[in-house]
C-alpha positions as CSV (number, residue, x, y, z in Angstrom):
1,X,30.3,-28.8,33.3
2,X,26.9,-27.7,32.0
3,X,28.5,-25.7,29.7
4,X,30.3,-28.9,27.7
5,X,27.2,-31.0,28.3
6,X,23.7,-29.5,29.4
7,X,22.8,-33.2,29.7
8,X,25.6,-34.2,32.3
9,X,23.1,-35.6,35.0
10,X,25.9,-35.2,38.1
11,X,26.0,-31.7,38.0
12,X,22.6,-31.3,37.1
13,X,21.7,-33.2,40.8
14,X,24.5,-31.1,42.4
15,X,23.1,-27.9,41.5
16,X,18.7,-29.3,42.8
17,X,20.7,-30.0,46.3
18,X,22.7,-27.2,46.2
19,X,18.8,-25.2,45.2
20,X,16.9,-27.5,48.1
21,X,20.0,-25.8,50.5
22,X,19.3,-22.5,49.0
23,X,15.4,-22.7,49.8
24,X,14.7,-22.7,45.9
25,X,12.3,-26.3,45.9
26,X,10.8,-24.9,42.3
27,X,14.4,-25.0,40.9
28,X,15.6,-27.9,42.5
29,X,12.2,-29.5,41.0
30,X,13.2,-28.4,37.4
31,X,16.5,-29.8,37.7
32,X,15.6,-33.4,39.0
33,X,13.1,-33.2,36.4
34,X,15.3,-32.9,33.7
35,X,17.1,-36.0,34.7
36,X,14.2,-38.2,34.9
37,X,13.2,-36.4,31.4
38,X,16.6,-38.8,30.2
39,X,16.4,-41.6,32.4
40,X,12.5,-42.1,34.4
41,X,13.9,-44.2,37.5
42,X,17.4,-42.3,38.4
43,X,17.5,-42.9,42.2
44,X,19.3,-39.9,43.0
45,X,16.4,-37.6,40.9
46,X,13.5,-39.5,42.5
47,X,14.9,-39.2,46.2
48,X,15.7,-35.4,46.0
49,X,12.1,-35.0,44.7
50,X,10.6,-37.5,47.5
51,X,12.7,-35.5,50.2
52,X,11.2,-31.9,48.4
53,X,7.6,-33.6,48.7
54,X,8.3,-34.2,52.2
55,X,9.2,-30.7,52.9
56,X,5.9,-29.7,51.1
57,X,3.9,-31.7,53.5
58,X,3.2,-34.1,50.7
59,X,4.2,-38.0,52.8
60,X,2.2,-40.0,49.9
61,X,3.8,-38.5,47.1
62,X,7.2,-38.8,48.9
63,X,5.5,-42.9,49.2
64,X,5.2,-42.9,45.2
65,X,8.3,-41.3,44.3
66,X,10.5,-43.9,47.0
67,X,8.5,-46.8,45.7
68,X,9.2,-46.3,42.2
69,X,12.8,-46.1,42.5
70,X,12.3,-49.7,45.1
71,X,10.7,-51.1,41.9
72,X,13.4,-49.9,39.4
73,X,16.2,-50.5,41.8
74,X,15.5,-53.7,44.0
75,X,18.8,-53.9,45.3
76,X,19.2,-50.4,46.3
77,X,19.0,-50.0,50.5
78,X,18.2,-46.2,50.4
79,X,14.9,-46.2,49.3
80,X,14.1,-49.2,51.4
81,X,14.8,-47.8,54.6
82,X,13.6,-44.3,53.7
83,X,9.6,-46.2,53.6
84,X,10.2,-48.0,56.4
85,X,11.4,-45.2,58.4
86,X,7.9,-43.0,56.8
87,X,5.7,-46.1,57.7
88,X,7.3,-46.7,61.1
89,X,6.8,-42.7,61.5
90,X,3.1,-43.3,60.5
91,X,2.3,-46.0,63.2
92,X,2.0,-48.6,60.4
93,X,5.3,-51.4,61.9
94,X,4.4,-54.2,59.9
95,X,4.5,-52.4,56.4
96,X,7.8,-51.0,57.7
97,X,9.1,-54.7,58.5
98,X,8.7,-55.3,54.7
């Protein structure tokens, strides 16, 4: 698919999961990078790189990442419940009630 279209964004977040399964966070990084290069708040891009900053022991950055796509996407549940479940994790309940 890359091959017709470089660009196409749902292989482009296929292959960064398939890299975060294969241990490769720098590649996976790249590729989620290049879609928010084309579109800044794609939900999909900023979760894989919220659940990489996890990984990297890197909780606030994983905070910014899931906040921004809450702002850009009000109506999306993932992001939501991913900061709750960090803030609940954190021992801070009533900014997860939010």
């Amino acid at each position: 698919a890359l091959e017709i279209d470089p660009a196409y964004e749902g292989a482009l977040l296929n292959l960064a999961r398939l890299d975060v399964a294969a241990g490769d966070r720098v590649g996976a990084r790249a590729r989620y990078g290049e879609v928010l290069e084309r579109h800044a708040d794609h939900p999909q891009a900023l979760d894989g790189l919220a659940l990489i900053a996890l990984q990297e022991q890197q909780p606030a950055r994983a905070t910014e990442l899931w906040q921004q796509s809450r702002r850009a996407n009000p109506d999306a549940l993932r992001p939501r419940l991913l900061l709750a479940q960090q803030a609940r994790q954190a021992g801070r309940a009533d900014e997860a009630l939010e």
